[in-house]
DOKOL-968865 format. One record per atom (N, C-alpha, C): residue number from 1; atom name; x, y, z. Coordinates in nm, 2 decimals. Last residue first. Layout:
N
(NUM; "CA"; (X; Y; Z))
...
end
This chain:
73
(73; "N"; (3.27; 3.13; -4.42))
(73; "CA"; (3.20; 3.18; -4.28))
(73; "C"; (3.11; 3.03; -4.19))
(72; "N"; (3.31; 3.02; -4.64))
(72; "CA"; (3.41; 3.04; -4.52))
(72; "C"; (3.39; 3.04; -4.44))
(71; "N"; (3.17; 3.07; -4.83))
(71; "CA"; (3.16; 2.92; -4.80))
(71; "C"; (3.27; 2.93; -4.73))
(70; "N"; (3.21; 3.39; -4.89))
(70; "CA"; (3.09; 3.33; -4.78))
(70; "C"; (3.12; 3.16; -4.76))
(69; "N"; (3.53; 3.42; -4.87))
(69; "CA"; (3.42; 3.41; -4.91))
(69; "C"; (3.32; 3.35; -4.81))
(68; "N"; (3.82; 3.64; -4.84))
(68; "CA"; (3.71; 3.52; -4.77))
(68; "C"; (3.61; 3.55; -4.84))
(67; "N"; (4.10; 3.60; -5.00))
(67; "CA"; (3.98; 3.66; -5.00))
(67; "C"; (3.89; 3.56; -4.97))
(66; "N"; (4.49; 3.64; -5.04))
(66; "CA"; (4.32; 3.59; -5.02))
(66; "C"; (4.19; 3.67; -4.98))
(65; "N"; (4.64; 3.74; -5.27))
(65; "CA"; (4.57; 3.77; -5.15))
(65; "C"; (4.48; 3.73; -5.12))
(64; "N"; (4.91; 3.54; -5.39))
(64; "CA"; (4.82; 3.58; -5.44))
(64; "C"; (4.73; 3.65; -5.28))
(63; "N"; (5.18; 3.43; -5.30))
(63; "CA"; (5.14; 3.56; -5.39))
(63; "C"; (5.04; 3.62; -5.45))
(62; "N"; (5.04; 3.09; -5.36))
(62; "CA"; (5.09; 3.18; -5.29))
(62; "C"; (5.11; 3.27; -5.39))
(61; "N"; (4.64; 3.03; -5.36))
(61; "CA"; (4.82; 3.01; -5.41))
(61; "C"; (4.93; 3.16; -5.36))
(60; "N"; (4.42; 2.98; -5.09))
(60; "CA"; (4.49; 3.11; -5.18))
(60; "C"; (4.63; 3.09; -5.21))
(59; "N"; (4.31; 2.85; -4.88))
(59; "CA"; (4.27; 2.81; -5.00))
(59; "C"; (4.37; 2.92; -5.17))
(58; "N"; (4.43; 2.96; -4.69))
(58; "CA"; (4.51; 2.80; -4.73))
(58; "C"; (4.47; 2.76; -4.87))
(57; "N"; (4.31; 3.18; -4.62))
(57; "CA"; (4.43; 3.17; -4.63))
(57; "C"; (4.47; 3.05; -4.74))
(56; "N"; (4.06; 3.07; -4.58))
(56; "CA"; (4.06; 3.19; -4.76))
(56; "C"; (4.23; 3.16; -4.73))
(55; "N"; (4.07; 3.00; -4.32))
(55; "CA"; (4.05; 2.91; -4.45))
(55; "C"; (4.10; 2.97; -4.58))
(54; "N"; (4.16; 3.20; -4.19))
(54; "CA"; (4.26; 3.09; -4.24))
(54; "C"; (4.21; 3.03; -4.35))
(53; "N"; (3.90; 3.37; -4.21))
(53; "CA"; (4.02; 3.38; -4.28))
(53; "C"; (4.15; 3.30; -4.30))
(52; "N"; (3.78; 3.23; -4.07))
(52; "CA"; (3.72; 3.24; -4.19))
(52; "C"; (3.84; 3.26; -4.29))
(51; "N"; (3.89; 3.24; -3.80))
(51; "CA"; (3.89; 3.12; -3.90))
(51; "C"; (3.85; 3.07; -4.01))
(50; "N"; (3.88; 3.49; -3.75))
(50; "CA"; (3.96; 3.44; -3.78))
(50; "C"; (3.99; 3.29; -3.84))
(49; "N"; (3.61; 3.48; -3.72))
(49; "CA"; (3.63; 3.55; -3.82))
(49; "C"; (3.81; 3.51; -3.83))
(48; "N"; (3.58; 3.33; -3.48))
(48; "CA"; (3.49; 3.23; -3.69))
(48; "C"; (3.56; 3.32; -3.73))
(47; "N"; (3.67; 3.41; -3.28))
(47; "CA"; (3.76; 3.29; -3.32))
(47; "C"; (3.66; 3.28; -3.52))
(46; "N"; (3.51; 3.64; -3.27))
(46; "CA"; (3.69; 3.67; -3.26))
(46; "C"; (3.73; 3.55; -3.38))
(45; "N"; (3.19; 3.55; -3.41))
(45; "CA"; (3.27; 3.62; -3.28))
(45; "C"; (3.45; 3.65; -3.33))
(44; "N"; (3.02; 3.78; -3.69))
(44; "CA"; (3.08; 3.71; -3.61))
(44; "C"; (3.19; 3.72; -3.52))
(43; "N"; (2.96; 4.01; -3.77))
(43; "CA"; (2.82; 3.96; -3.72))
(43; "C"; (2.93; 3.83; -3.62))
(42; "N"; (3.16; 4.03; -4.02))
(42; "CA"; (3.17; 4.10; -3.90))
(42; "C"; (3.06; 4.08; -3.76))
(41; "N"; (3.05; 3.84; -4.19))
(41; "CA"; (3.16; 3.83; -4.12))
(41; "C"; (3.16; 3.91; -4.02))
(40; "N"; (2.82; 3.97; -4.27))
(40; "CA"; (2.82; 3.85; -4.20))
(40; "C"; (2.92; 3.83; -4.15))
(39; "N"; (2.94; 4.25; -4.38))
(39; "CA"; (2.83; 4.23; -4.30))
(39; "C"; (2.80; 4.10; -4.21))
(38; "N"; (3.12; 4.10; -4.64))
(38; "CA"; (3.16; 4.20; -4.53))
(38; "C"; (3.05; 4.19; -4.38))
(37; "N"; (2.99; 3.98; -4.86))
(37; "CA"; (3.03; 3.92; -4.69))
(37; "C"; (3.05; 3.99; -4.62))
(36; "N"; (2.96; 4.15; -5.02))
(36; "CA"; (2.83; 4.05; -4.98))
(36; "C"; (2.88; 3.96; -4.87))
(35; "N"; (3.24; 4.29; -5.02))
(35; "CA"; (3.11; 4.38; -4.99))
(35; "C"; (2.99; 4.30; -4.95))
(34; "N"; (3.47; 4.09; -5.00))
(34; "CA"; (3.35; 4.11; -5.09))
(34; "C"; (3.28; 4.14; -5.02))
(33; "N"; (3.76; 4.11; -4.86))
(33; "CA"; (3.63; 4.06; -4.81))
(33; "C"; (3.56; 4.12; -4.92))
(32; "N"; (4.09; 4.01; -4.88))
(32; "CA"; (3.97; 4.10; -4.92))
(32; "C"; (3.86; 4.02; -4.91))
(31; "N"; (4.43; 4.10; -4.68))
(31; "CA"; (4.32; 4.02; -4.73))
(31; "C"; (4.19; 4.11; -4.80))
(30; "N"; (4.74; 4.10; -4.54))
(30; "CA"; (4.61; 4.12; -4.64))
(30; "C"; (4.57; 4.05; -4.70))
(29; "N"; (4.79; 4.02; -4.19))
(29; "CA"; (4.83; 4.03; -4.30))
(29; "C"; (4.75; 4.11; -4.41))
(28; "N"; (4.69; 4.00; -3.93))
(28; "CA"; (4.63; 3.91; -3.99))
(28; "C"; (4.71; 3.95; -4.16))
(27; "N"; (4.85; 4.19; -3.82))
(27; "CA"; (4.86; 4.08; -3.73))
(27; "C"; (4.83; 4.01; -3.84))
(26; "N"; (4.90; 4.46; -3.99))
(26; "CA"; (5.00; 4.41; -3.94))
(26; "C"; (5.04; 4.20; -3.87))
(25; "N"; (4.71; 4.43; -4.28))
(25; "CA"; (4.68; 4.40; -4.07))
(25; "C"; (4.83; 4.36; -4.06))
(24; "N"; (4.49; 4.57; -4.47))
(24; "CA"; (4.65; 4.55; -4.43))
(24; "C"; (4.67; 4.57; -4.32))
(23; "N"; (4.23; 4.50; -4.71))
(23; "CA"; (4.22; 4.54; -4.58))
(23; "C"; (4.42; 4.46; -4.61))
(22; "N"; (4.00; 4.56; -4.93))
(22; "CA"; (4.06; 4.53; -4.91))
(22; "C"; (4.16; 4.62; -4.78))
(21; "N"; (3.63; 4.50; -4.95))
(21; "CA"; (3.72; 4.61; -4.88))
(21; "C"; (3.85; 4.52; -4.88))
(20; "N"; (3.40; 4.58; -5.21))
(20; "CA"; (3.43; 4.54; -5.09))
(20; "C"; (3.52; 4.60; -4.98))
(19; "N"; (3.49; 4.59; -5.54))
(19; "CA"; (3.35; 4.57; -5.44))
(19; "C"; (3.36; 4.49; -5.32))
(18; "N"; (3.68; 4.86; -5.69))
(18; "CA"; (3.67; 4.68; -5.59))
(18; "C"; (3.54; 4.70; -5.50))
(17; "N"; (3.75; 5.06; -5.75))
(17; "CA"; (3.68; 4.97; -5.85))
(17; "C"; (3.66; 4.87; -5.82))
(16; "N"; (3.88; 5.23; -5.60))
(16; "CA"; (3.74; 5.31; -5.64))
(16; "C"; (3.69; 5.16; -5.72))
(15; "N"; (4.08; 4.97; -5.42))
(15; "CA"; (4.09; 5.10; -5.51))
(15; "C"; (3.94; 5.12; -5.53))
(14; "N"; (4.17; 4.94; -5.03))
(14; "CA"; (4.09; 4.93; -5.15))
(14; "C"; (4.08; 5.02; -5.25))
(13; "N"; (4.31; 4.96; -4.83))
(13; "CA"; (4.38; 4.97; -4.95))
(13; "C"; (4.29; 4.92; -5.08))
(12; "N"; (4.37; 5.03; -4.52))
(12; "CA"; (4.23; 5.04; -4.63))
(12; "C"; (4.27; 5.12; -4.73))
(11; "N"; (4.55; 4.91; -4.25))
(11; "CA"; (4.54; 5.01; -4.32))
(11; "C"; (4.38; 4.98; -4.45))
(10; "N"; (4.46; 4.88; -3.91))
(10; "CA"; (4.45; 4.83; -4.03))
(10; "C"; (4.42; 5.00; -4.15))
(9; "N"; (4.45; 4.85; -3.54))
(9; "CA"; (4.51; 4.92; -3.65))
(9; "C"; (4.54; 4.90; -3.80))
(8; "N"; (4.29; 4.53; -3.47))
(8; "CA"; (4.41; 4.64; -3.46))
(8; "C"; (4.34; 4.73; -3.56))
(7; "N"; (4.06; 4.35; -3.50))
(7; "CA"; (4.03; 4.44; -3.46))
(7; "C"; (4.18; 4.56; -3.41))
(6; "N"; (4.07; 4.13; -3.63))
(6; "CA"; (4.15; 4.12; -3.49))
(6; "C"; (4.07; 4.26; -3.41))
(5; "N"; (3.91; 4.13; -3.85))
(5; "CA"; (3.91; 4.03; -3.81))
(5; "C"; (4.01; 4.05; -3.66))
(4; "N"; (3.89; 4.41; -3.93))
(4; "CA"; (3.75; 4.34; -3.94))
(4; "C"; (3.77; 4.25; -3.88))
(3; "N"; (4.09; 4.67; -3.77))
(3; "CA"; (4.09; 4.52; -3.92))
(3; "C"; (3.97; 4.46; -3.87))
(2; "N"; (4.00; 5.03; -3.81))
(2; "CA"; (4.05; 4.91; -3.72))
(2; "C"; (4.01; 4.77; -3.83))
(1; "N"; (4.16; 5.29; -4.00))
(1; "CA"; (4.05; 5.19; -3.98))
(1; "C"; (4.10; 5.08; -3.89))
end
């Protein structure tokens, strides 16, 4: 799969019980987007989707994976 947010080579490491898609970007790292964002995020350009994800970055203690939410986009 290519990553939602750079658009590389991204693995898809979601299990059968997560609603959405967790995602492993060499460039952008891992992260999970909730199936009710997925669609709006992708709707956006290069720079919001990566800036969606810094935010979910900074807002996420470490060891933990972030996950962009809609009050990101």
């Amino acid at each position: 799969m290519n990553c939602p947010i750079c658009g590389a080579e991204a693995m898809n490491e979601t299990p059968g019980d997560f609603d959405g898609l967790i995602v492993e970007c060499k460039h952008c790292g891992e992260y999970e987007i909730p199936d009710d964002v997925l669609n709006s995020l992708i709707r956006l350009d290069f720079d919001a989707r990566k800036a969606a994800l810094e935010k979910a970055k900074s807002q996420t203690r470490a060891g933990a994976r972030a996950s962009i939410e809609r009050a990101y986009l």
